[in-house]
N, CA, C and O of each residue as an XYZ file, in Angstrom:
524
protein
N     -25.658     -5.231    -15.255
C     -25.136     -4.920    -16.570
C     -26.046     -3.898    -17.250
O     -25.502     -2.933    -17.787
N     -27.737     -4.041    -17.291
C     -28.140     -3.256    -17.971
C     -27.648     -1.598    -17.500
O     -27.318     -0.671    -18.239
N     -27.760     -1.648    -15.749
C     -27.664     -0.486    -15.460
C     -26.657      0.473    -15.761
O     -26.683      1.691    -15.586
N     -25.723     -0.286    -16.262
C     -24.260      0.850    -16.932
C     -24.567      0.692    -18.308
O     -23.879      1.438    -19.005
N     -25.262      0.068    -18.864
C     -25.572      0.355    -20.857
C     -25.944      1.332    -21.313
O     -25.874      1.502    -22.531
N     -26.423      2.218    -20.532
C     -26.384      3.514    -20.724
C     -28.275      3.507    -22.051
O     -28.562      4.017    -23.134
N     -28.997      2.627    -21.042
C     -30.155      2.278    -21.968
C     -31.202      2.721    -20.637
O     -31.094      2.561    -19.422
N     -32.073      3.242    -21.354
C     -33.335      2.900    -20.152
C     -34.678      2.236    -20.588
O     -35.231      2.565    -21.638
N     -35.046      1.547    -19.976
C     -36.629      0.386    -20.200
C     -37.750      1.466    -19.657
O     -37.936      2.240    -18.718
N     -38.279      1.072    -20.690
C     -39.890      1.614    -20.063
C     -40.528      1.254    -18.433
O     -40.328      0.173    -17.879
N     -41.277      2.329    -17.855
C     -41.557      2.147    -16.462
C     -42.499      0.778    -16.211
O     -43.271      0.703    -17.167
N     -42.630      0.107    -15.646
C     -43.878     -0.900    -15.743
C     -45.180     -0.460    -15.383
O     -45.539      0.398    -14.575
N     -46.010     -1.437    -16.365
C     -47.671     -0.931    -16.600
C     -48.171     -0.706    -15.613
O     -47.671     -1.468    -14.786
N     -49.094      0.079    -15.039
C     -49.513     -0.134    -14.027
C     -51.198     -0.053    -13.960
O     -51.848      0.299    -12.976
N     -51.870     -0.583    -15.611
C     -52.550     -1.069    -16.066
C     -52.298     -2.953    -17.375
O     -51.467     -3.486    -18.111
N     -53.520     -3.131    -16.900
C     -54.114     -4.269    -17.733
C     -53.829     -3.881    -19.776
O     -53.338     -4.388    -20.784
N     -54.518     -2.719    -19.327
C     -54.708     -2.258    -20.939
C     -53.050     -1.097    -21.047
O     -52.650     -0.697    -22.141
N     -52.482     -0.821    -20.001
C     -50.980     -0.326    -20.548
C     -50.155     -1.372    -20.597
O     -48.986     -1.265    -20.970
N     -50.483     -2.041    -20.372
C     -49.671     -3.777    -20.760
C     -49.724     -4.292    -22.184
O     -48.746     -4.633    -22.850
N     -51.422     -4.310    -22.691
C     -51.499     -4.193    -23.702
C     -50.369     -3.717    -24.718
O     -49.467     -4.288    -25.330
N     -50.900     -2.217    -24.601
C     -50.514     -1.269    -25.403
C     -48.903     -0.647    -25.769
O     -48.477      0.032    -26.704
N     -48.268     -1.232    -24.560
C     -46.583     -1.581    -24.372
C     -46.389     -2.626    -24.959
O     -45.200     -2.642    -25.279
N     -46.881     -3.500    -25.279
C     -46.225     -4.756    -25.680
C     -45.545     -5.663    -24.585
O     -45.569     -5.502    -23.364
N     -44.838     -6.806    -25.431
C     -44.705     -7.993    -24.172
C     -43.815     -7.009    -23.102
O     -43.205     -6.076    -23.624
N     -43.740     -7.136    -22.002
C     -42.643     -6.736    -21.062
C     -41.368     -7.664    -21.051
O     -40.258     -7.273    -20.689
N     -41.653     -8.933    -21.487
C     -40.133     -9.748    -21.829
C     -39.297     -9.159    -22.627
O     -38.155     -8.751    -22.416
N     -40.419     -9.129    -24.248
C     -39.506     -8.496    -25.226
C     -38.715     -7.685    -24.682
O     -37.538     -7.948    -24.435
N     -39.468     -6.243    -24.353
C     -38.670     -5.120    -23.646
C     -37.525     -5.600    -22.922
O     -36.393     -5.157    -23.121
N     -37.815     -6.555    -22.032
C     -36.117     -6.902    -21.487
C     -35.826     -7.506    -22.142
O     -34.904     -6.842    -22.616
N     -35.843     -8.799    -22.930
C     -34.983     -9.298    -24.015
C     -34.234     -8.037    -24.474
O     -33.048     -7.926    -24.165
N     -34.870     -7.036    -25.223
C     -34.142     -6.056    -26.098
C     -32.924     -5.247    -25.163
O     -31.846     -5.021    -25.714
N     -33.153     -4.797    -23.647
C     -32.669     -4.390    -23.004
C     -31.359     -5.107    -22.771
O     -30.407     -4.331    -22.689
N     -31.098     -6.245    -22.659
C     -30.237     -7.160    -22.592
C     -29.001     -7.046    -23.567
O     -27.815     -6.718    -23.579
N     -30.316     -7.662    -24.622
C     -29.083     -7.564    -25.673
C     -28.714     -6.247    -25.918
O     -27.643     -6.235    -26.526
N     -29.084     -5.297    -25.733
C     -28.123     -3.862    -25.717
C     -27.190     -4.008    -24.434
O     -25.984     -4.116    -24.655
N     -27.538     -4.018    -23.394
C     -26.312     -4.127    -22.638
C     -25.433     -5.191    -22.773
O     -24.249     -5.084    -22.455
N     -26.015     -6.415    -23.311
C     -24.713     -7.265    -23.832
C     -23.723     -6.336    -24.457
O     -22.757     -5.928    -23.813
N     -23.905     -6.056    -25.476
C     -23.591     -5.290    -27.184
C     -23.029     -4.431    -26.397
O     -21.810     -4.599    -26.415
N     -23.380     -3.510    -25.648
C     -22.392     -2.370    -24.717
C     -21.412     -3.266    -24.001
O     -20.301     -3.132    -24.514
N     -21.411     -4.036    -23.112
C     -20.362     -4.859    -23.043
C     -19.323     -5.211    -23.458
O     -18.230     -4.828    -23.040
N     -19.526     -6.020    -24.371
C     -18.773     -6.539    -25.802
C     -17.917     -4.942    -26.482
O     -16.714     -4.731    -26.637
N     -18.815     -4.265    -26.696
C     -18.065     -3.048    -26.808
C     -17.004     -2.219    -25.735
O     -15.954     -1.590    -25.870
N     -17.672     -2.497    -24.885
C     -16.237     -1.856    -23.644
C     -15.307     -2.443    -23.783
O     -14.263     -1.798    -23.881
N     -15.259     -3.742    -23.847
C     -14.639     -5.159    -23.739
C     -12.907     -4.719    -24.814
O     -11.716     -4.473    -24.629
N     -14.034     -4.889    -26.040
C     -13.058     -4.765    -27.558
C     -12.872     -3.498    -27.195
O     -12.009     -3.289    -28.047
N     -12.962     -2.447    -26.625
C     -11.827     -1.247    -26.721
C     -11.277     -0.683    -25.543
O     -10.976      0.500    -25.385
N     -11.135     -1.852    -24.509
C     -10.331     -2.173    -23.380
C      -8.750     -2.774    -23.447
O      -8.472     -3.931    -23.763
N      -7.613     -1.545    -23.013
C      -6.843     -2.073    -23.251
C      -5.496     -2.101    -22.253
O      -4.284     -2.241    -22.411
N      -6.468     -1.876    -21.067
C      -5.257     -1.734    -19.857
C      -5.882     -2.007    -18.539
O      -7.104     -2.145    -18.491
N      -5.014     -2.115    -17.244
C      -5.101     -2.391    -16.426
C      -5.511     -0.854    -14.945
O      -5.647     -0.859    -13.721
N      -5.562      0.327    -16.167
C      -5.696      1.294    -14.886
C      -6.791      1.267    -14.489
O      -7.459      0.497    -15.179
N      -7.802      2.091    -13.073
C      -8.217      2.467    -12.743
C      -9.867      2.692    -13.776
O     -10.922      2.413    -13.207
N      -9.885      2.976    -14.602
C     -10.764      3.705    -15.234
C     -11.444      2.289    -15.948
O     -12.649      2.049    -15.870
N     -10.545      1.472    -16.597
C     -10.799      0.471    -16.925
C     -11.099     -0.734    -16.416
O     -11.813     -1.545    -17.007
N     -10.418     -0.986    -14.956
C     -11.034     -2.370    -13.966
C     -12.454     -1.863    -13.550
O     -13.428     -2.615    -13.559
N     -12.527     -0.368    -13.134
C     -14.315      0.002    -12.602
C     -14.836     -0.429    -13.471
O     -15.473     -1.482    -13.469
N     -14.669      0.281    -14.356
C     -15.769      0.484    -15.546
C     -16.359     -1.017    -15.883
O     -17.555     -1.306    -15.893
N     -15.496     -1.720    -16.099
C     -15.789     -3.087    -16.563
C     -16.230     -4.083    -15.275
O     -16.971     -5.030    -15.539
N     -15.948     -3.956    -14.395
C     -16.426     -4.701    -12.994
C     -17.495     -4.364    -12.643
O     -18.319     -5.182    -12.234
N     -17.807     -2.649    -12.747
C     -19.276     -2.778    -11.828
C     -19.930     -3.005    -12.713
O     -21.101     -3.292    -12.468
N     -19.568     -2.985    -13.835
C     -20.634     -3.326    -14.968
C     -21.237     -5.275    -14.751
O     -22.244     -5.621    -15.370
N     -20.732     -5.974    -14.145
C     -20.684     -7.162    -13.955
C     -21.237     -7.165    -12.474
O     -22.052     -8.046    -12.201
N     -21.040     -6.679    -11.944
C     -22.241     -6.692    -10.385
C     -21.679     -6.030     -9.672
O     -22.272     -5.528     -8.717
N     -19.977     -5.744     -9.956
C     -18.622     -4.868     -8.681
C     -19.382     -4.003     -8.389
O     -19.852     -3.226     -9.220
N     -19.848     -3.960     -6.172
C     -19.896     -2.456     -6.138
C     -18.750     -1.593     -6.042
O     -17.651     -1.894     -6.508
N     -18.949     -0.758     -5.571
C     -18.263      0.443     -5.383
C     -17.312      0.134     -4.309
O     -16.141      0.362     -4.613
N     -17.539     -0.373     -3.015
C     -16.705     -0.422     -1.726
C     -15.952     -1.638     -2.220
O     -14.820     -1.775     -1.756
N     -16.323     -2.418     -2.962
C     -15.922     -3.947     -3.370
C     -14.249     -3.223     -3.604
O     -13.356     -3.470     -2.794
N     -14.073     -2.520     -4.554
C     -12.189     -2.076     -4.780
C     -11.819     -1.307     -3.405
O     -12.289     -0.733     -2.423
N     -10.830     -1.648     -3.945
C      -9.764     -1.397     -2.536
C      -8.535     -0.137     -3.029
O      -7.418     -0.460     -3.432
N      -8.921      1.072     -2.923
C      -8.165      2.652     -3.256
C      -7.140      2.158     -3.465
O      -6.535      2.477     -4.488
N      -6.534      1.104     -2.462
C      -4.739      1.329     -2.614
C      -4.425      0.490     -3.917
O      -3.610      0.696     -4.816
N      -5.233     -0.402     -3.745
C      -5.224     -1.593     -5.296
C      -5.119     -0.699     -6.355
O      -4.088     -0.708     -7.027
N      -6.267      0.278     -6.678
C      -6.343      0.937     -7.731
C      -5.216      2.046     -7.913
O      -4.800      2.513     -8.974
N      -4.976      2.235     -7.107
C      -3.877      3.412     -7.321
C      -2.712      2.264     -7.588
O      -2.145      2.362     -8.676
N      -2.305      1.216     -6.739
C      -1.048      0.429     -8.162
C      -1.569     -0.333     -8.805
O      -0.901     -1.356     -8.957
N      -2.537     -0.323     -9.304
C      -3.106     -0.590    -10.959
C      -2.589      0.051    -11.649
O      -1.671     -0.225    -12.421
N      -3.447      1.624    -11.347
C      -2.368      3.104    -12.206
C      -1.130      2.694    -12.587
O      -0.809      2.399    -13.738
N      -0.564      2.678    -11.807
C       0.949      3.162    -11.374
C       1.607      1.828    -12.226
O       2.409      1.901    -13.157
N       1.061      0.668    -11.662
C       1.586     -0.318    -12.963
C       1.792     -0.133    -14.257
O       2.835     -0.169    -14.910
N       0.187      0.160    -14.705
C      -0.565      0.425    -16.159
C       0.542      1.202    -16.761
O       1.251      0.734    -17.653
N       0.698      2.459    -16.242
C       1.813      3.677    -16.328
C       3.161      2.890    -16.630
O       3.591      3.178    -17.747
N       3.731      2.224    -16.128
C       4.995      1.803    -16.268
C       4.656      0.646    -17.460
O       4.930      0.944    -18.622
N       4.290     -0.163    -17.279
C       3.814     -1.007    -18.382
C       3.863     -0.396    -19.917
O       4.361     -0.869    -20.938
N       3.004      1.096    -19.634
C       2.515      1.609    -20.774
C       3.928      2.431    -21.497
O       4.113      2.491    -22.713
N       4.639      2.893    -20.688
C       5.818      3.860    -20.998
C       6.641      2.195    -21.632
O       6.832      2.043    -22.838
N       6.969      1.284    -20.774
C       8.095      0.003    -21.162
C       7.798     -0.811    -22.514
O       8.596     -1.078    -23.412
N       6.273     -1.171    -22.408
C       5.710     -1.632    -23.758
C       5.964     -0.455    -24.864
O       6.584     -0.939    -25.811
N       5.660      1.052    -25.068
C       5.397      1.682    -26.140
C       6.526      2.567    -26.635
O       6.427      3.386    -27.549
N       8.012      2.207    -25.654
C       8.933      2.796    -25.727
C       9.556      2.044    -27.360
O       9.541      0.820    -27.492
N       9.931      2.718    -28.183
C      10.729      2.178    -29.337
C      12.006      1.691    -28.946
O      12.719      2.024    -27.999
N      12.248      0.435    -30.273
C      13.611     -0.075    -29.616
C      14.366      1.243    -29.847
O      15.248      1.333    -28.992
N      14.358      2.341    -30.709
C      15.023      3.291    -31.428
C      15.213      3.990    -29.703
O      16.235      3.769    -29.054
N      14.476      4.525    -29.357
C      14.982      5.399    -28.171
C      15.112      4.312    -26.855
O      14.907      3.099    -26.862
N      15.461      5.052    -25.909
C      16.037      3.714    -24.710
C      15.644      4.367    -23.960
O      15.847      5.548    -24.244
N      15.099      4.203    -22.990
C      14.162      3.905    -21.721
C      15.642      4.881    -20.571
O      16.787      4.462    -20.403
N      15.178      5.885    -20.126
C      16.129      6.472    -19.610
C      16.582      5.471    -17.642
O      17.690      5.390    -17.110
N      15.582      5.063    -17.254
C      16.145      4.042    -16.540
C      15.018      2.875    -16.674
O      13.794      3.000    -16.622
N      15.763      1.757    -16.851
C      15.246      0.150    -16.676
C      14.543     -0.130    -15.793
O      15.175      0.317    -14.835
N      13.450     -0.665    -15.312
C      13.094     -1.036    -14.011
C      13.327     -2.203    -13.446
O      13.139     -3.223    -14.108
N      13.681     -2.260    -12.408
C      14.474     -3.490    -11.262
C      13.673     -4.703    -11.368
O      12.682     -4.963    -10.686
N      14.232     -5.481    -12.359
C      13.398     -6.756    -12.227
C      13.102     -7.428    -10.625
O      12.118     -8.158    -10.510
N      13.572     -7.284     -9.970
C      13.399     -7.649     -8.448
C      12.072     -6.671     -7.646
O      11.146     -7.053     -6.930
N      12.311     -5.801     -7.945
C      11.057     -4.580     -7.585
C       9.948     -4.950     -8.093
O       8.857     -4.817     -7.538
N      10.172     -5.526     -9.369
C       8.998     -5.685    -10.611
C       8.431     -6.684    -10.425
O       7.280     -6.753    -10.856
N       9.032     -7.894     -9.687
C       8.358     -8.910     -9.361
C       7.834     -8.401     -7.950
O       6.712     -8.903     -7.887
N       7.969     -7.926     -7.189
C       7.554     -7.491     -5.768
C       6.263     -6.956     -6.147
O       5.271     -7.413     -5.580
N       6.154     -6.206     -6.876
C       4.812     -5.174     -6.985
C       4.381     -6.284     -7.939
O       3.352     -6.724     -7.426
N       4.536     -6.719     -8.651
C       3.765     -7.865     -9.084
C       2.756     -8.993     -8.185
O       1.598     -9.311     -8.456
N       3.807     -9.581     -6.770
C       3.027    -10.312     -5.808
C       2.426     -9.591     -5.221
O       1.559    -10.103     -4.512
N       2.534     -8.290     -5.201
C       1.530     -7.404     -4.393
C       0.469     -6.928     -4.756
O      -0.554     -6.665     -4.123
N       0.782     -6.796     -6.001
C      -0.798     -6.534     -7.091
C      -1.583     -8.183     -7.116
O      -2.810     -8.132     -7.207
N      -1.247     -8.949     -7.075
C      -1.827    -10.537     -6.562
C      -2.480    -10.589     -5.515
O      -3.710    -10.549     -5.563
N      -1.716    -10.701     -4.174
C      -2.033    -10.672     -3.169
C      -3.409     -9.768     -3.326
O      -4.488    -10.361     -3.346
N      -3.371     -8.567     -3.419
C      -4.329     -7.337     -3.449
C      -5.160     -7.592     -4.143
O      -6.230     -7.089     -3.801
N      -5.198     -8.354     -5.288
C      -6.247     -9.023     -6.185
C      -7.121     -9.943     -5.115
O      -8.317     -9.692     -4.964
N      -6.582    -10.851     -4.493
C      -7.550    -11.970     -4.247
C      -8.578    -11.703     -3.451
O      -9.233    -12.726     -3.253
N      -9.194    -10.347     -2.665
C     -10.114     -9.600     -2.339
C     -11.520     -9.806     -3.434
O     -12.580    -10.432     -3.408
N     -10.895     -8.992     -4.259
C     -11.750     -8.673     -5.617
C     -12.007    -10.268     -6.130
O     -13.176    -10.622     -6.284
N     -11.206    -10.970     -6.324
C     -11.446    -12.292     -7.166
C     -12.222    -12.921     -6.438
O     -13.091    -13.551     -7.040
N     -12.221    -12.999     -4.954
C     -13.022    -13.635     -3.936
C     -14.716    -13.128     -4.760
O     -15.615    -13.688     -5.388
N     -14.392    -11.777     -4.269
C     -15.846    -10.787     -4.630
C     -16.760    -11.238     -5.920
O     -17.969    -11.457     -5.836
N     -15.771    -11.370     -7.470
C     -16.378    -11.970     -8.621
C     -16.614    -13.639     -8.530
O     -17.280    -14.305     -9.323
N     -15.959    -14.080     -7.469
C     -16.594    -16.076     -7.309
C     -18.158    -15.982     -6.922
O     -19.148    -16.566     -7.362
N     -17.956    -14.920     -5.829
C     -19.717    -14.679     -4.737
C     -20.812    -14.579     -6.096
O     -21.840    -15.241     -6.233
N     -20.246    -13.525     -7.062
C     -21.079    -13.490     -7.920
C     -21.735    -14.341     -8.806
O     -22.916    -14.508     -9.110
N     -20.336    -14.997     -9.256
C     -20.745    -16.034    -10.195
C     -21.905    -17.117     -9.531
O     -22.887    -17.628    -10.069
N     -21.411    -17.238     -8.239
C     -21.714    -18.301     -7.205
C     -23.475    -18.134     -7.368
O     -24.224    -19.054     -7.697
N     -23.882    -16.769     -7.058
C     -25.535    -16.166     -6.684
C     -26.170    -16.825     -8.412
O     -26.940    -17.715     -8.772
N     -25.362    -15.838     -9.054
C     -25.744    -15.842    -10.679
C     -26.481    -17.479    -10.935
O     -27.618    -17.690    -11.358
N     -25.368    -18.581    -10.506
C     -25.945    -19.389    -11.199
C     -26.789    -20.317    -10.298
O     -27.462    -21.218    -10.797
């Protein structure tokens, strides 16, 4: 988490008396923390979809590496998000020039599931180490 807060900690002492003169090294991570909490919490509250930009961002921030997602997942994340985003923000005033196939919609639905339980596996391991 700290490493995506977009914070950096002082290097460690590599004196007795630069120990001193730094102050506690806890504090320093205490403080480090709670900024990357606070960055967190902030991604968090102005997170508001399911694409691509938004599952990284917020996962590796939590331990997700990089190989952990799966390209094809993320690309129908997009592609969901996208349809989602056009069906949710369409006014009742204008009409949706075609409907999408509730039958289709549930299909890519179990498939965005299925394709999930990779990743969900991946955030249990974590929790699992964490505690």
């Amino acid at each position: 988490m700290t490493a995506y807060s977009g914070n950096q900690m002082a290097s460690p002492p590599s004196t007795l008396s630069d120990l001193t003169n730094q102050g506690s090294s806890l504090q320093n991570l205490d403080q480090a923390l709670d900024q990357a909490f606070t960055h967190l919490n902030h991604a968090l509250s102005k997170n508001h979809g399911i694409k691509e930009d938004s599952v990284v961002g917020l996962l590796s921030m939590i331990g997700v590496k990089p190989n952990d997602f799966d390209p094809t997942l993320l690309a129908m994340l997009d592609s969901f998000g996208a349809d989602r985003g056009r069906f949710a923000h369409t006014s009742s005033v204008k009409v949706m020039q075609t409907l999408p196939d509730p039958a289709a919609s549930v299909g890519e639905v179990q498939q965005l599931i299925s394709m999930l339980v990779p990743l969900d596996a991946c955030m249990n391991a974590l929790l699992r180490s964490a505690g």
